[in-house]
N, C-alpha and C positions, 0 to 999 in steps of 0.2 A: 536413311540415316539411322532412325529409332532400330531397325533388323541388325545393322552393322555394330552399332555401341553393346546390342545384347551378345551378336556372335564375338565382339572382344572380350565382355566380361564372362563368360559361361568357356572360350578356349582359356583365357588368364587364369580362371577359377580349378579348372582341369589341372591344369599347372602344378598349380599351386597342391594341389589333393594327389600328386604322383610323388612331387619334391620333398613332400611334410613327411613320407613313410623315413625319410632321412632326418634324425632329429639333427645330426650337423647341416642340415641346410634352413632348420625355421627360420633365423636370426636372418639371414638371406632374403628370405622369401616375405619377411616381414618387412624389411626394407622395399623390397620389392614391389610390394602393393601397396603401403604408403607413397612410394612413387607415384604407381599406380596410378592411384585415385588422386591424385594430384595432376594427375593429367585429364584423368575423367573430368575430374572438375572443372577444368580449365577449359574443353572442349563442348561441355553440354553449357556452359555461360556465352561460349562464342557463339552454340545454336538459338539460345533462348534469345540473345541479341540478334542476330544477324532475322530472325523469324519477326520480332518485333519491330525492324525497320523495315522488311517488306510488307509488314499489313499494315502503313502506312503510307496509301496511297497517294499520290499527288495528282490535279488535277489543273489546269492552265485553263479560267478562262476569257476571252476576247470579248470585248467588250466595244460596242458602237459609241452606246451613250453612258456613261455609268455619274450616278446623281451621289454626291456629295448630301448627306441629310442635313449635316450639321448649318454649312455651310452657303447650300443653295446652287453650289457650282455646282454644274453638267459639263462635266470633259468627259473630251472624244478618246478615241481609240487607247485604251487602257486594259493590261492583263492581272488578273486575280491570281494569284496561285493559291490554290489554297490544299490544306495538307492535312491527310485522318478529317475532323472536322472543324477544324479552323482555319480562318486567313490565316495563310502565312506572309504573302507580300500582296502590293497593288505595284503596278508600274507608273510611272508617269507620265501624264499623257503624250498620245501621240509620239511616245519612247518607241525603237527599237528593241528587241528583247529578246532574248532568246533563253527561255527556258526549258529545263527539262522537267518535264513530267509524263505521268505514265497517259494521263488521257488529254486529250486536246478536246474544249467545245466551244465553240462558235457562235457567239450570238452578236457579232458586227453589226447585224441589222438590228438589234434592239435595244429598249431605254433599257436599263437593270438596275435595282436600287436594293433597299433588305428589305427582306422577309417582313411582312406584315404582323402590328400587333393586334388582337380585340381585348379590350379589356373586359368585355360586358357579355357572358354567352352562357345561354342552358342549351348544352349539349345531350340533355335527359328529356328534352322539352321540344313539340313538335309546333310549337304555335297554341296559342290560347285568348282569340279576340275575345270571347264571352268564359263565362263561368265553369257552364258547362262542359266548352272545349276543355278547359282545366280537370273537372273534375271526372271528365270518362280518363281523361290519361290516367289521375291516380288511384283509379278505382276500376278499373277496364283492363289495365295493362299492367302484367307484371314487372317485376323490377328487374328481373331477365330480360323479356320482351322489349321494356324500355332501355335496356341496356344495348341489345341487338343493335335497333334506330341509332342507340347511342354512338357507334359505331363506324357508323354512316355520316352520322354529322360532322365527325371527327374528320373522314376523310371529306367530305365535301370541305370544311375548311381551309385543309391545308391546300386543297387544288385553287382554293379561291387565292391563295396565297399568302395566306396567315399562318404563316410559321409558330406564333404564338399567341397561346391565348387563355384567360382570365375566366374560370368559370367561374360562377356567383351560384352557385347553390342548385339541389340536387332536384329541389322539389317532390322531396319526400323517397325517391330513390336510394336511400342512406348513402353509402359512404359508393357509391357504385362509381363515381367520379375519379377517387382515387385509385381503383382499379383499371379502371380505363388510361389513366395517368400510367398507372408500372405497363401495361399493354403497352402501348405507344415507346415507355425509355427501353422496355425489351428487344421491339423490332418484332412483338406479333401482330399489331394491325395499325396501319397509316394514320396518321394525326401529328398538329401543333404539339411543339412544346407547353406544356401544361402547367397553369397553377389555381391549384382547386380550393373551394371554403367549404367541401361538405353540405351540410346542413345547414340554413341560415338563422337565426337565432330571433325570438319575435315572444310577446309575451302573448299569455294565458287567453284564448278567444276571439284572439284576432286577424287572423290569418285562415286561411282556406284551408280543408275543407270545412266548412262551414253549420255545424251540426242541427242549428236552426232550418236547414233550407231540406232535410232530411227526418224522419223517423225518429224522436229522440232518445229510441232505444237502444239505439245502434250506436256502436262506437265506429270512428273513423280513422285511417291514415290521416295524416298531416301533413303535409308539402314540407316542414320544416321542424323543428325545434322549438316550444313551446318552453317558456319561464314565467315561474311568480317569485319577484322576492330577489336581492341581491346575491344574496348565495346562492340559489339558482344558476344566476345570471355567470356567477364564476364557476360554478358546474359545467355549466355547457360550454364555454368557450375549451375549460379545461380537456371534455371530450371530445370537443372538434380537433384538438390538435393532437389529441391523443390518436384519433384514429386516421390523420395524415392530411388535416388542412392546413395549406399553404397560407391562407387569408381567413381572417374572422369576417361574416354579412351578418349583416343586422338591416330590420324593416322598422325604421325611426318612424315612419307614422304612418296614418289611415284615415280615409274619411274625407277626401279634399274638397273642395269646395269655394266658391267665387263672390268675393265682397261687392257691393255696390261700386266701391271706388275701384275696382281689378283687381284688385291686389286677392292673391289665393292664401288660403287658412288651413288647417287640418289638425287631428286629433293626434299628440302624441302617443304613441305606444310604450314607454315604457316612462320609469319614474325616475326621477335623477339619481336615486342609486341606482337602479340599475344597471340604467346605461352606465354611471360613472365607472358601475363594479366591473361591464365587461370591458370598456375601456382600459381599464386598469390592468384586468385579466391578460388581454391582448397583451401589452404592453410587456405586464413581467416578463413574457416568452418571446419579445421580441418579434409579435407577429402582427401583421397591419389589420385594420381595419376597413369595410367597406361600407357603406350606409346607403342602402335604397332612401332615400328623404327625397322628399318631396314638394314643402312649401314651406316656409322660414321656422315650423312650430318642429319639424325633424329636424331639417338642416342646422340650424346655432347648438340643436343639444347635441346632436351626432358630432360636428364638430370641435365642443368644447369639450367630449368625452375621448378627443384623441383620432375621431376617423381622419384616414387617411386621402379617401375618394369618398363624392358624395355622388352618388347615381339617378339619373334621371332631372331632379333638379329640376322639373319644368314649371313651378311656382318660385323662383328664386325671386330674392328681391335684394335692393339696394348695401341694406344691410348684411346679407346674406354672403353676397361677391365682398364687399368688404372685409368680411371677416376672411371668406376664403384667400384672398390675397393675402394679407397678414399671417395666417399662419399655413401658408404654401401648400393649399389643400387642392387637388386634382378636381377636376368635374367632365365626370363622363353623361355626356348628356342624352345621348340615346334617343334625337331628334327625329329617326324614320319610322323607329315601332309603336311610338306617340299619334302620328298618322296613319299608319299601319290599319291599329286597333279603334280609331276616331270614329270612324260611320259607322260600324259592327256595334260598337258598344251604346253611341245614343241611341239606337236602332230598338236596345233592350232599354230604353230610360235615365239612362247614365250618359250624360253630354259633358262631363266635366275635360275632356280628353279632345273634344272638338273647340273647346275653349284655350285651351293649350297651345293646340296648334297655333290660333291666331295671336297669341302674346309670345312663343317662343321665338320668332325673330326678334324682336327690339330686345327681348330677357338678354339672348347670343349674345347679341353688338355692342352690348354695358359690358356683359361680363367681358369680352376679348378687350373691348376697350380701357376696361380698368385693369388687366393684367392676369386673370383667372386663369390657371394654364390648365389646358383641356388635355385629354386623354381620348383617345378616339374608343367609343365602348358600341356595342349596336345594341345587346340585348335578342339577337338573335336566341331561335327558341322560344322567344314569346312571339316571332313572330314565325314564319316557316322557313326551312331550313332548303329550301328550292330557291328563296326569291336572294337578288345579290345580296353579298354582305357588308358590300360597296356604298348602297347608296347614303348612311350616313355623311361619308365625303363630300356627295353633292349636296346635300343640304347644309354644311360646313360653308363650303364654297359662297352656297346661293346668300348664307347669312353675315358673309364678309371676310372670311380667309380667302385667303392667295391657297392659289392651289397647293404651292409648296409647305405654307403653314396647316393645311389641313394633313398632308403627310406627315408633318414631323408631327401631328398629333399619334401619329399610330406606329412612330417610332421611335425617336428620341425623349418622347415624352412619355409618351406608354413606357418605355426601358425604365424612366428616371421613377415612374411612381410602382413599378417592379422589382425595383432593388438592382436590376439588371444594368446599371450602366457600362458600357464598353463590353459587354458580351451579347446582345442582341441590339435592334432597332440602329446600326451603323455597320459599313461594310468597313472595317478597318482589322490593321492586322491586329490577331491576339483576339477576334471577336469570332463565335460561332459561325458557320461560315452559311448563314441564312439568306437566299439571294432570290429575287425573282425576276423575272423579266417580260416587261409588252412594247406588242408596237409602237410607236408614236410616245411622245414628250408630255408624261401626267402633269408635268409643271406648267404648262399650257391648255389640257384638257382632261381633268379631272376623271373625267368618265372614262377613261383607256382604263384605270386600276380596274372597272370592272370584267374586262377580258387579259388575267393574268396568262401567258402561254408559255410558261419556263418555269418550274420552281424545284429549288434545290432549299432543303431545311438538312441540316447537321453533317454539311458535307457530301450528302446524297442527292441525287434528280428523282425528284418524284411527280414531276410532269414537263413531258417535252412536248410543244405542238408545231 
């Protein structure tokens, strides 16, 4: 096509350079190519069109079992079309149909539901039960090196079948997150839909690496963003977003520790300006917040500074879920890497995490029960990026979701505290077209999500088994 438009313009152009030695024929010849190119035009807008409906592909697919998130319904034999990368229709069940598309795939024999969210993940971060592990990655490995791994986790995600997911901070790998992010919207290397925070924000001393536990001559990396001072505080959020975070993290406190009566305590990290400043910060830019907090002395100030998620949460109390109901705050509870890291860490003198464990069921079944809407988060990266990334589900399960309610944590709910509604975490038309699929019925056996064997993220198949 492109050879033929040129052999029309270069013989027309010839033409033209024979006819012109006639000055009675310019007038002609001017009309002539104004024709002309009024036809060119006409013909290169039919190409650019007709080129831009063929690279949108269609693909039809069949459906055994396909799960309703919203909803809870699982109806049977139902087809997807979906087109470029989005749904375009669903059939209705057990409809006849007859569509055209260019690829047909088949997955009659399987449940399929959307693409998985994590809200909780250091994808820079190989596991770090003790200090140490912590501190050879930011001192051991460069942020190349760590980037590499990075890489790797990315696509182990997506196979796990989390189409999307929540990074919370770099741990000291600067902005290397959001590179990994444009990798990924490019199509140079496999991974979730991403949304990154950067650097996570923490005041003056309190946060690892730890210069006390070292040489005090040395200066150290920093796992994070370090503040004193309100202005500060809107310094840094300002730079996170300058250099392309999606979410503002903040570490609301340190220090936890176990009262006579249960109840857990800790050392706020920052002062109420500050946190009120980055609060604030956040907000002008319309960008959320996240709050690692940890027991009621982070959690109320994170909260009444505007976060949006409060993470980890395993000293929560009474008051705490109260308020988070009231002002519709998400809680990604991160229930597996809490056990994870339990024996490794009283192992080095630190039990506070083995304590945890044993009060995080009754903490769960107050919050579910008073209305705390969860977001499914693991926190993978703190833990290792080999082991599922499933198992938060079942401990979801064990602590009194229905299995379908532990789902819609990591999809309707994840979407809702993403901004993302109706474009991820449901299969419907006019949504990303994120789908994954396993054997047997997860609304029955929670533990299937951890052998994903089908996952298509933005309209493409990136694991068939």
């Amino acid at each position: 096509m492109r050879r033929t438009l040129v052999l029309i313009v270069v013989l027309f152009g010839s033409s033209l350079i024979t006819h012109s030695k006639n000055f009675n024929h310019i007038n002609r010849n001017l009309l002539r190519l104004k024709i002309f190119m009024q036809k060119l035009t006409a013909l290169l807008v039919t190409v650019v069109f007709m080129a831009s409906i063929s690279a949108q592909k269609t693909i039809a697919i069949k459906c055994g079992q396909l799960l309703d998130v919203r909803s809870g319904q699982v109806n049977t034999n139902q087809t997807i079309l979906v087109k470029d990368n989005l749904v375009e229709s669903i059939s209705p069940p057990g409809a006849v149909v007859k569509l055209k598309a260019d690829t047909l795939i088949d997955l009659s024999n399987y449940f399929v539901l959307p693409g998985l969210i994590d809200c909780h993940t250091h994808v820079l971060l190989q596991g770090d039960i003790t200090a140490e592990d912590y501190d050879v990655q930011i001192l051991k490995q460069s942020v190349p090196y760590r980037t590499i791994r990075a890489v790797r986790s990315c696509s182990i995600a997506l196979m796990n079948g989390f189409t999307t997911i929540r990074d919370l901070g770099t741990e000291g790998a600067g902005y290397a997150d959001v590179d990994l992010k444009k990798a990924i919207n490019n199509g140079i290397i496999p991974g979730p839909r991403m949304f990154v925070s950067t650097l996570a924000i923490n005041t003056t001393g309190h946060y690892p690496i730890r210069e006390s536990d070292y040489a005090w001559e040395l200066e150290f990396p920093k796992g994070l963003k370090e503040i004193t001072g309100a202005d500060e505080a809107r310094r840094a959020v300002r730079e996170q977003i300058a250099y392309g975070a999606d979410w503002i993290k903040i570490y609301a406190d340190r220090g936890y520790y176990k009262l006579p009566d249960g109840s857990y305590r800790s050392l706020p990290n920052f002062t109420p300006e500050e946190i009120t400043a980055i609060g604030d910060e956040a907000a002008r830019s319309h960008t959320k917040l996240a709050a690692h907090a940890i027991t009621r002395d982070g959690i109320i100030a994170a909260i009444n500074a505007g976060a949006s998620s409060i993470e980890h949460g395993f000293g929560i109390d009474n008051e705490c879920i109260q308020l988070m109901v009231q002002k519709n705050v998400c809680w990604c509870p991160t229930i597996f890497v809490n056990d994870y890291v339990a024996e490794g860490r009283a192992q080095t003198g630190n039990s506070i995490n083995k304590f945890f464990s044993e009060s995080e069921p009754g903490l769960f079944k107050k919050a579910i029960a008073a209305g705390v809407k969860i977001a499914y988060g693991t926190d993978i990266g703190g833990y290792d990026w080999n082991v599922p990334e499933t198992k938060d589900f079942e401990y979801m399960v064990l602590h009194g979701l229905t299995p379908l309610q532990a789902i819609q944590t990591a999809t309707i709910n994840a979407a809702d505290l993403l901004s993302q509604q109706d474009k991820i975490g449901e299969i419907k038309t006019g949504a990303f077209a994120d789908i994954i699929a396993v054997k047997g019925d997860p609304t029955k056996d929670i533990k299937l999500l951890e052998h994903v064997l089908w996952v298509m993220k933005d309209g493409k198949v990136w694991k068939s088994q």
